[in-house]
C-alpha positions as CSV (number, residue, x, y, z in Angstrom):
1,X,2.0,12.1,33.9
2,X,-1.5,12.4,32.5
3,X,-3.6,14.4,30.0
4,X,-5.3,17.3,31.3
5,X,-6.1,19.7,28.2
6,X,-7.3,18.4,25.0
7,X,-8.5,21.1,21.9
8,X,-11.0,19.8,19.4
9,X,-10.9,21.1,16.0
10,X,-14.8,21.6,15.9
11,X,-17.2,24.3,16.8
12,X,-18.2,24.5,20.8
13,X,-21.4,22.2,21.5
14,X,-24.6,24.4,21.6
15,X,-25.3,21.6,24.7
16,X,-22.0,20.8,26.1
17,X,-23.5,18.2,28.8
18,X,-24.9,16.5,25.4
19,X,-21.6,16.3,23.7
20,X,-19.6,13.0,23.7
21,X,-16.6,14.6,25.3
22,X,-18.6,15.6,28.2
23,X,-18.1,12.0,30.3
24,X,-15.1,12.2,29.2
25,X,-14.1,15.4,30.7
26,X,-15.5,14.4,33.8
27,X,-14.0,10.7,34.1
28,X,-10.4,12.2,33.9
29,X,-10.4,16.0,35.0
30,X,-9.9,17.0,31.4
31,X,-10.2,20.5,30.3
32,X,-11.8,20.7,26.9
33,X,-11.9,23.4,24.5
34,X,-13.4,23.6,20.7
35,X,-12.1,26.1,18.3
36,X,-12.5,25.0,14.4
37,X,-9.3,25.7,12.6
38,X,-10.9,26.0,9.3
39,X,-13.9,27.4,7.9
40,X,-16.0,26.7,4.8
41,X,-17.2,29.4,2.5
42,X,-19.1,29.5,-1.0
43,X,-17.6,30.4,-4.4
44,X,-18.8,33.8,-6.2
45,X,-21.2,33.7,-8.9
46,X,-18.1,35.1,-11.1
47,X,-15.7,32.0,-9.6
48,X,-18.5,29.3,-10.7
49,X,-19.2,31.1,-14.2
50,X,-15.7,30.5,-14.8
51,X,-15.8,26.7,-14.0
52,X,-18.4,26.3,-17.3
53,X,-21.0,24.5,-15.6
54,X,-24.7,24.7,-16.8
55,X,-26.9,24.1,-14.3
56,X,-29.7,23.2,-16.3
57,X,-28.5,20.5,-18.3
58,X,-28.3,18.3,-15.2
59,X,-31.1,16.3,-14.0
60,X,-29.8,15.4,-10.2
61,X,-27.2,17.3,-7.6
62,X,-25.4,15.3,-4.9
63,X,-24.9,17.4,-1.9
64,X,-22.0,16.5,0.7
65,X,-22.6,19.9,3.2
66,X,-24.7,22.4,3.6
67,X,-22.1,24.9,2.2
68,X,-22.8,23.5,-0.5
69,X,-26.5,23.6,-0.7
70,X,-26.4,27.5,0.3
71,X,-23.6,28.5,-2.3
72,X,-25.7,26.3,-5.1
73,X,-29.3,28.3,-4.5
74,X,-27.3,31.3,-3.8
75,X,-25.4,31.0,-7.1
76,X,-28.8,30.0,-9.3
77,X,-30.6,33.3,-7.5
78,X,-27.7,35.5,-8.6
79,X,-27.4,34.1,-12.2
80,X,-31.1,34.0,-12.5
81,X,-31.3,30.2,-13.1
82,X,-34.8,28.6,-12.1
83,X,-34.6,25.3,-11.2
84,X,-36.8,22.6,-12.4
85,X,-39.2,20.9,-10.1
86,X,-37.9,17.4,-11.4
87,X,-34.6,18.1,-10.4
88,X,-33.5,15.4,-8.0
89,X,-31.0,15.9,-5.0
90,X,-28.8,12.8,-3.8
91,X,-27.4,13.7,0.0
92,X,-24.9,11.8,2.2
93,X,-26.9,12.3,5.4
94,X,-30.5,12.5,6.2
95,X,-29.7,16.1,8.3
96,X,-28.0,17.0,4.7
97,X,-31.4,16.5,2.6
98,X,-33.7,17.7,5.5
99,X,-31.9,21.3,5.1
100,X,-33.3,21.6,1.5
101,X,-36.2,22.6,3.2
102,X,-34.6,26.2,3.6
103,X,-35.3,26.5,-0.8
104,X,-37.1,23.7,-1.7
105,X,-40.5,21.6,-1.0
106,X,-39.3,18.6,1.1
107,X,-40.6,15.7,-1.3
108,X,-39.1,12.1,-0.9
109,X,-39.8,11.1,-4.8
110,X,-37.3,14.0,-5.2
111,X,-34.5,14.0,-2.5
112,X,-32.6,11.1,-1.2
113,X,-30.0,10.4,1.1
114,X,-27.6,7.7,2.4
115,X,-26.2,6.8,5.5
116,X,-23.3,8.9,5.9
117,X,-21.1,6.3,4.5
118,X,-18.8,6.5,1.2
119,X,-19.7,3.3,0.6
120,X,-24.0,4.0,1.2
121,X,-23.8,7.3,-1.4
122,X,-22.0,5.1,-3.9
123,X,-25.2,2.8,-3.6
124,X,-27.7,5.4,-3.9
125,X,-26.2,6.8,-6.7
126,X,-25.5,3.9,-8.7
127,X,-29.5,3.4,-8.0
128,X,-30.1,5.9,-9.8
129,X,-27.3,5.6,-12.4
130,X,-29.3,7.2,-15.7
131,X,-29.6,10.6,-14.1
132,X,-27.0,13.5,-15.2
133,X,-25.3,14.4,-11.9
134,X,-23.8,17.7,-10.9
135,X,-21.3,17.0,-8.4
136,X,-21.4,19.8,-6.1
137,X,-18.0,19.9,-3.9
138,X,-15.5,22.0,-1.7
139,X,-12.3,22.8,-2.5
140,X,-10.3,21.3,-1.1
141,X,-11.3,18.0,-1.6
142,X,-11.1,14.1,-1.3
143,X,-10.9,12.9,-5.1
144,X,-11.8,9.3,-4.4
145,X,-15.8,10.4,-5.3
146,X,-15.4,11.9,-8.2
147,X,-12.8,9.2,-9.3
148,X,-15.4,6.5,-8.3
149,X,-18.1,8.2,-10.8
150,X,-15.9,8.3,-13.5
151,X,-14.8,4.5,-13.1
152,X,-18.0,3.2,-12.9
153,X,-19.0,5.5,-15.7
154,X,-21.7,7.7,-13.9
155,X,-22.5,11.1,-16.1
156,X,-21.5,14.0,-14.1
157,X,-19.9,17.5,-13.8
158,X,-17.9,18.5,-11.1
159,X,-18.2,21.8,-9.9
160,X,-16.1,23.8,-7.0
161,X,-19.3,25.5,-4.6
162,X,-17.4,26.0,-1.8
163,X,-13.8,27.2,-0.4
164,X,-12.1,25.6,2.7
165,X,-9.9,27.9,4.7
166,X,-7.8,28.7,7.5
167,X,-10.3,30.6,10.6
168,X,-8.2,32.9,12.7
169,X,-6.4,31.2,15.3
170,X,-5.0,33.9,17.0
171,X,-4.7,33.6,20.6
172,X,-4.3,29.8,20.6
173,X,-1.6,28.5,22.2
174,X,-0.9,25.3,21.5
175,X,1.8,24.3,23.5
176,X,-0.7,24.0,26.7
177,X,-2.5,21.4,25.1
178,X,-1.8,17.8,25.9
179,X,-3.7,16.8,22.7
180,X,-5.0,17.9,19.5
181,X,-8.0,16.4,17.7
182,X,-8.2,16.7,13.8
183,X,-10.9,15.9,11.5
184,X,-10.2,16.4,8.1
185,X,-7.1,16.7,5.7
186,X,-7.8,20.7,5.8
187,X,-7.5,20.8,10.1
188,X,-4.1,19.3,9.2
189,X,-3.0,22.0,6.4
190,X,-4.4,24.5,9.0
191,X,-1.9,23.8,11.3
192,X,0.9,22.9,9.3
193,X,0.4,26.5,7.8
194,X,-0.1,28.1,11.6
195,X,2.0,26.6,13.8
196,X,5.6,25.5,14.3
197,X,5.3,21.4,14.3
198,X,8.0,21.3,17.5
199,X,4.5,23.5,19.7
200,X,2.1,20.9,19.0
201,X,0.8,18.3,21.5
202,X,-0.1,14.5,20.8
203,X,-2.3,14.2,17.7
204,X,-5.8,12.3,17.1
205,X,-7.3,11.7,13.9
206,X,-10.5,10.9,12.4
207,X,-10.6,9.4,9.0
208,X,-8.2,7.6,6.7
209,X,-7.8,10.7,5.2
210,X,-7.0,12.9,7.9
211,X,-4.3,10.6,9.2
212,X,-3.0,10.1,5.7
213,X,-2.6,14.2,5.9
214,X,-0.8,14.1,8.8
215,X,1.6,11.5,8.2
216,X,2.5,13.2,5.1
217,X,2.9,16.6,6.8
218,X,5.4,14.6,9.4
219,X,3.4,14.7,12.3
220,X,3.0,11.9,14.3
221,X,-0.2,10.6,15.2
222,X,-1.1,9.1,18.7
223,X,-4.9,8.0,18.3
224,X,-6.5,7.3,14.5
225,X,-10.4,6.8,14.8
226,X,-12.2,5.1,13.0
227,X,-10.7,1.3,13.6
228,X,-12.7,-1.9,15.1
229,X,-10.7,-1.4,18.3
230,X,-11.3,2.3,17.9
231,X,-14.8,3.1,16.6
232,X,-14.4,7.2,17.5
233,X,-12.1,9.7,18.8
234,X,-14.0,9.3,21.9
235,X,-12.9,5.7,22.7
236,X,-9.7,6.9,21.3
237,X,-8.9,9.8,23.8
238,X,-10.1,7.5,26.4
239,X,-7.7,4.6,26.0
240,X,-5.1,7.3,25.5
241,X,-5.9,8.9,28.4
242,X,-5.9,5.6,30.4
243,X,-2.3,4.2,28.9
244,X,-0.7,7.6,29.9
245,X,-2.2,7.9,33.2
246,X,-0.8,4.1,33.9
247,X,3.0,5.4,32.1
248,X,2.5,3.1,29.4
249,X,4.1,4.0,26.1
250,X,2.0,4.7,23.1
251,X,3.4,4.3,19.9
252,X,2.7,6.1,16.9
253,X,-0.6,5.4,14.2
254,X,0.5,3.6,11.3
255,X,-1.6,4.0,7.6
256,X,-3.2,1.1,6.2
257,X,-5.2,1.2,2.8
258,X,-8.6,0.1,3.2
259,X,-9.1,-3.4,0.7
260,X,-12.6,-3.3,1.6
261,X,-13.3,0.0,0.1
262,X,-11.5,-1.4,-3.6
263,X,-13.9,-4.3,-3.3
264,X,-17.0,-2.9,-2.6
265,X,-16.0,-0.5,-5.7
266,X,-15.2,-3.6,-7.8
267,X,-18.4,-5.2,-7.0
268,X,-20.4,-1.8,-7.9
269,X,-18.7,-2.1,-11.5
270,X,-20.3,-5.3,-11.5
271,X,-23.5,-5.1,-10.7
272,X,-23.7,-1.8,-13.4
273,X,-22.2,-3.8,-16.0
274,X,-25.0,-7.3,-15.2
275,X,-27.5,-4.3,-16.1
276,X,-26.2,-3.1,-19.2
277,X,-25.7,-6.7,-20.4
278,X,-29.6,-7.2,-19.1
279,X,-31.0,-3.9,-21.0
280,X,-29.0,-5.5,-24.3
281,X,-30.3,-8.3,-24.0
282,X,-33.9,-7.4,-23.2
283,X,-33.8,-4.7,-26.5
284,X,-32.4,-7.6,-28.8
285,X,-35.8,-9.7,-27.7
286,X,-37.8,-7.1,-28.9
């Protein structure tokens, strides 16, 4: 027995000799295909007008996508809103802040981004904590960043800029897949809302999320990325590939919570609260 046919819930590579799956492929024979199950799209001017959001009494934007991005200048052409040149934007990636450059001059006083990590945008943000943030997200979406704003009492507004939903899938077959690679929550409605659960082939996940979504939809997981002994889906797929090939049994991904993630939170409530005590103390002085 071995894995021959593996689909990945992402777009094809523009380069597929570039992409990470490609030594793969080649190592053990596999035939890989990409077709995304979802698709992102932005709100109407008329959706976002109904959310109660102004615009213009926010000083800084964090952008997670470029979805986002488009739907927010898209939105401001449409409902006439100029926005200031002191407006700041926060990103989670540096690819993230360079597209700006589509509506906006590219100036580093103004735009900053972290390093991709939950734990890097918290940082950046709490940096610069005394700006009014307009939280620009997707719906769905993961609540644990807007829930970490409001406990360490960061002003913003949330506002829904984008739609995640189901691409057309028709003419996939999944049962001549060996394995299935997911990488968000919303791959995992996708195909809960597609596909009889009895047709699918072994899963992978990436993220806590994802495999959180999965074992609550009550598929079982073969491969959950990221880990220490698993740092992607690549290394994943490949000790998968390597256990089946030599008959070994693999047994099924179990959840666990991430402590770290609580701490690092706790220690961010901290540092926020040493600062306020500082400012106090600094304004009785005078």
């Amino acid at each position: 027995m071995k894995v021959s046919k593996i689909l990945v819930s992402q777009p094809r590579p523009a380069v597929v000799e570039k992409s990470p799956f490609y030594e793969l492929a080649s190592k053990y024979g596999l035939e890989i295909d990409y077709s995304p199950l979802i698709k992102v799209v932005g709100v109407s001017s008329k959706e976002f007008r109904s959310q109660r959001v102004d615009i213009l009494s926010h000083t800084a934007v964090i952008f997670t996508s470029r979805t986002t991005i488009d739907s927010f200048f898209r939105i401001c052409e449409e409902s006439r809103v100029t926005v200031p040149e002191t407006m700041k934007y926060i990103c989670t990636t540096e690819s993230i802040a360079l597209y700006l450059q589509k509506y906006i001059v590219y100036r580093k006083r103004k735009i900053s981004f972290a390093d991709g990590s939950f734990n890097g945008l918290i940082e950046l943000i709490v940096k610069h904590k005394d700006e009014k943030y307009l939280l620009a997200l997707s719906e769905p979406h993961k609540p644990e960043l807007p829930e970490t704003l409001s406990r360490l009492k960061i002003s913003f507004s949330p506002a829904i800029l984008a739609r995640t939903v189901a691409a057309d899938t028709e003419g996939i077959d999944m049962s001549s897949y060996d394995m299935l690679l997911l990488y968000s929550p919303w791959d995992v409605m996708a195909i809960v809302e597609k596909f009889d659960k009895k047709s699918l082939p072994a899963i992978a996940t990436f993220g806590q999320g994802t495999l959180r979504a999965a074992l609550e939809a009550g598929l079982e997981v073969k491969v959950g990325a990221p880990t220490p002994e698993v740092p992607s889906l690549v290394k994943g797929v490949d000790i998968y590939c390597s256990k089946i090939a030599k008959g070994e049994t693999v047994e099924p991904v179990t959840l666990t919570e991430d402590a770290g993630k609580e701490e690092f939170i706790r220690s961010q409530q901290n540092k926020l609260a040493k600062k306020s005590r500082a400012r106090a103390v600094s304004g009785d002085r005078k």
